[in-house]
Each structure stands twice: as structure tokens, then as C-alpha cells.
C-alpha positions as CSV (number, residue, x, y, z in Angstrom):
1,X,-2.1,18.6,-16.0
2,X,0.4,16.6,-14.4
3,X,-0.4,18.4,-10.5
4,X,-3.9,16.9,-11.3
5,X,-2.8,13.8,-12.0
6,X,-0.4,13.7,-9.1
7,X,-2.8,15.0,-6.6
8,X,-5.2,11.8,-8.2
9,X,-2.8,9.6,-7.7
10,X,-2.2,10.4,-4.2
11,X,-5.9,10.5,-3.3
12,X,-7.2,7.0,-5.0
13,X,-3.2,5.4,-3.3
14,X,-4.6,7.1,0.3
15,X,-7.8,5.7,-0.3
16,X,-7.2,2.6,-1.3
17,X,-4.4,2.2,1.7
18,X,-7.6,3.0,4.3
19,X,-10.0,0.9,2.8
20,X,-7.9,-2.3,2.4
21,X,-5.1,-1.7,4.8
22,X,-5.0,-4.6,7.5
23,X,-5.1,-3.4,11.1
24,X,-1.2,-4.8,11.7
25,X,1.1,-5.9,8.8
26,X,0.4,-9.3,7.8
27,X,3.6,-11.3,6.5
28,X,3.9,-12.0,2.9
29,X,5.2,-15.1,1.5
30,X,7.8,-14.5,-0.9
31,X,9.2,-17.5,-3.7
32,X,11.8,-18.1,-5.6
33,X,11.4,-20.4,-8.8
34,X,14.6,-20.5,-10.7
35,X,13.3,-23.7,-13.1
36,X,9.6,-23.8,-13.1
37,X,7.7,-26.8,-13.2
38,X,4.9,-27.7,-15.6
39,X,2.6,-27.4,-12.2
40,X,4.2,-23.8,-11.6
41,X,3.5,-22.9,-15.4
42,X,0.3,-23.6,-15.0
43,X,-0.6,-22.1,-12.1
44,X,0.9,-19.3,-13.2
45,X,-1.4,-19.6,-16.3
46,X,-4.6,-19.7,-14.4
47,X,-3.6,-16.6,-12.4
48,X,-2.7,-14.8,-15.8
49,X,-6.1,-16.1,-17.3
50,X,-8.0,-14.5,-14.3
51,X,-6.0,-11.4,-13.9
52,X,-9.3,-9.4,-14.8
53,X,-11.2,-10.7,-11.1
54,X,-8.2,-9.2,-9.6
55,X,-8.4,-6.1,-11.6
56,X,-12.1,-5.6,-11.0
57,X,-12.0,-6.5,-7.4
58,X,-9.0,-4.1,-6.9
59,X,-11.2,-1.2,-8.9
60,X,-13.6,-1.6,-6.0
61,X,-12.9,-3.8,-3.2
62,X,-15.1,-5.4,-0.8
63,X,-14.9,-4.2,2.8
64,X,-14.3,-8.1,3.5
65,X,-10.9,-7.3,2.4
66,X,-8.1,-7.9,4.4
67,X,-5.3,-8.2,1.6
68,X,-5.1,-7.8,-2.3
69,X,-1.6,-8.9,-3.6
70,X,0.2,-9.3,-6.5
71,X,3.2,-11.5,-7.4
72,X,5.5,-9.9,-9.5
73,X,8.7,-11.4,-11.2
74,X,11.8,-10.1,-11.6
75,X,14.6,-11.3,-14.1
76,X,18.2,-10.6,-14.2
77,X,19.6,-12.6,-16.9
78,X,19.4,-16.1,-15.3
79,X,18.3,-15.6,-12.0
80,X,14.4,-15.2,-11.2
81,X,13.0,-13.6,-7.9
82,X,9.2,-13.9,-7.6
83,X,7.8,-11.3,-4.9
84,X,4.4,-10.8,-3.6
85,X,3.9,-6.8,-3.3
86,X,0.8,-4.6,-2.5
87,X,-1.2,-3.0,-5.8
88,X,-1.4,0.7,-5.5
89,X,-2.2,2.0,-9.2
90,X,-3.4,0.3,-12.4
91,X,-3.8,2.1,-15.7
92,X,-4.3,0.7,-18.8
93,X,-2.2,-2.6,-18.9
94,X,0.9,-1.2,-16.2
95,X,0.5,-1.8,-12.6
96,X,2.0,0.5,-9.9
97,X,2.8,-1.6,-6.7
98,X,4.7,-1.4,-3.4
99,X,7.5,-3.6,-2.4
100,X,6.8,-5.2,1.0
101,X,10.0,-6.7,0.8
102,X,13.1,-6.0,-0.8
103,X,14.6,-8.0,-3.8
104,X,17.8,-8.9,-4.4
105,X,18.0,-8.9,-7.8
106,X,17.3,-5.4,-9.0
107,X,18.9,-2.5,-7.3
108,X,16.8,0.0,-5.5
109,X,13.8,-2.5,-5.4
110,X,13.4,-2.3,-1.2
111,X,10.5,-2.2,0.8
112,X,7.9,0.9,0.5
113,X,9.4,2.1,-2.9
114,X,6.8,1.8,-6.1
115,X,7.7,-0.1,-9.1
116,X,5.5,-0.3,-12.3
117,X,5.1,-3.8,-14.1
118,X,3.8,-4.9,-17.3
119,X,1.2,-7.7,-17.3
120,X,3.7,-10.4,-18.7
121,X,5.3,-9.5,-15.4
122,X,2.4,-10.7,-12.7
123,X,3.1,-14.2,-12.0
124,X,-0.3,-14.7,-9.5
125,X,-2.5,-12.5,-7.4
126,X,-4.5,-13.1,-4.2
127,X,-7.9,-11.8,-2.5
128,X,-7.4,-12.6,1.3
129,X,-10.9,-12.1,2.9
130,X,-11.3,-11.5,6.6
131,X,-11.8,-14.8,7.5
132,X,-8.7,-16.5,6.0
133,X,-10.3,-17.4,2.8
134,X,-7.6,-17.0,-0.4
135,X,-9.5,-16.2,-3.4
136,X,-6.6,-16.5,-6.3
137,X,-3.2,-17.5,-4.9
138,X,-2.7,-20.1,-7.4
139,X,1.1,-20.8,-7.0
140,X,0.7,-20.2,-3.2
141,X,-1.4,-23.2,-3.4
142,X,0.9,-25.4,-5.4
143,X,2.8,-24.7,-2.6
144,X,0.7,-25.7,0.4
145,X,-0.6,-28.6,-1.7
146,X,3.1,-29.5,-1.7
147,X,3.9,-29.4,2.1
148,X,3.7,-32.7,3.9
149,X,0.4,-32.7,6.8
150,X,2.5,-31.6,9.6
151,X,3.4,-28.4,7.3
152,X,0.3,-27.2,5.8
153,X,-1.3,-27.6,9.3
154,X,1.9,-25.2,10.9
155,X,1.6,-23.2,7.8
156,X,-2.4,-22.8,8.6
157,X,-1.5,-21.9,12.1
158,X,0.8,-19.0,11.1
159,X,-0.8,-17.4,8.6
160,X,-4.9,-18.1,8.7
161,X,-5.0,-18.9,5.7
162,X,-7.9,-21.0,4.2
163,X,-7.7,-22.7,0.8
164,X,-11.0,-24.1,-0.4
């Protein structure tokens, strides 16, 4: 039972990778929010509250698809780390993802290595379409909406995002 379910795994993780794998890697922003703000809370509420878009876009993505992302939080007593990573896996209410980038605060959490999170864990998610459009992002757009003109039009430039 378990070769089954590891030779599934492998086949929906190399599917998925093909089907929603940009061309070249595209930079993920990564936060840290050691006291959250009411605006944060609530940001983070929305993306909680939609969770299920993510979840049903994930189960089958558009081929407009550049990027699906989740924002995971991670906790060591005081200290908070909040990293976007790349969904591999969900089943039932636990998510399987890959680090893009490593985190600090919990050992052996480095790039390419697969951690499972509970929902209570997923502080946002994001859709990034081919043509810049975010679809989610909500605390990536607390931050943009909090960068002065001159930053949000650099920060445009970089990434291609569009928030609309």
C-alpha cells in the first residue's frame, strides 16, 4: 500500500512541477512579522477565509499559471518567520510544500526539502498568472500598499507583478 501511495505521490508532485513550473525561477518574497498589525491580522484573515480558491485552483490549475504559493509560518517560542514556499501535496487539511528558501528558525528547514503544515499554519497564498496578475497575495499587498511611489513602481519593475 504504501509503494502505491509513494509512486502517487511522485507522479501528481512531477506533474504538477511540469504543468505549473515557470520557465526560470522566479524570486520569492519572503517576510518577517515579529508583532502583527491589525492590518497584517486581517490580511492574514482574508487569506485564511479564501484558502479553498487556492485549494481548488491548486487541485487543477489553469495553464495561465505561472506561480501558486503558499506562505507558511513558522514559530519558535518568540520569534516568527513567515516564508513563501511552493505547494506540492494537499490531503485532507495538511499541506506538503517545498522550501524555496531556507528558514532560520527551524533546523533542517532549507531550500528543496518538503515540510507538511497544518492549516492554522498558512498565513496567505498567491495565484501569479502569466501576465503579472496576483490573484490572493493579501499580506504581499499590505506590503506594496505600504511602499512610498518610488517603491512600488521599483518593486513593479522587479517582479511584474500586477495588483488590481
Amino acid at each position: 500500500m504504501y509503494k502505491a501511495l509513494q509512486w502517487k505521490t511522485l507522479i501528481m508532485a512531477c506533474f504538477l512541477l511540469a504543468a505549473c513550473a515557470p520557465a526560470s525561477p522566479t524570486p520569492v518574497p519572503v517576510s518577517t512579522f515579529t508583532d502583527p498589525d491589525p492590518e497584517f491580522q486581517a490580511a492574514v484573515r482574508q487569506a485564511q477565509d479564501t484558502l479553498y480558491i487556492f485549494r481548488q485552483e491548486f487541485l487543477a490549475p489553469r495553464t495561465s499559471y505561472q506561480l501558486l504559493s503558499l506562505k507558511i509560518r513558522f514559530q519558535d517560542g518568540s520569534s516568527v518567520e513567515d516564508m513563501w514556499t511552493e505547494p506540492v501535496y494537499i490531503l485532507d487539511d495538511v499541506y506538503t510544500v517545498r522550501m524555496v528558501e531556507g528558514v532560520t528558525l527551524e533546523m533542517g528547514s532549507h531550500p528543496d526539502r518538503l515540510v507538511e503544515v497544518k492549516l492554522d499554519d498558512i498565513v496567505d497564498w498567491m495565484l501569479l498568472e502569466e501576465d503579472g496578475t496576483v490573484i490572493g497575495g493579501y499580506t504581499l499587498r499590505l506590503e506594496y500598499e505600504r511602499l512610498s511611489s518610488a517603491e512600488q513602481k521599483k518593486y513593479r519593475e522587479n517582479t511584474g507583478y500586477k495588483f488590481e
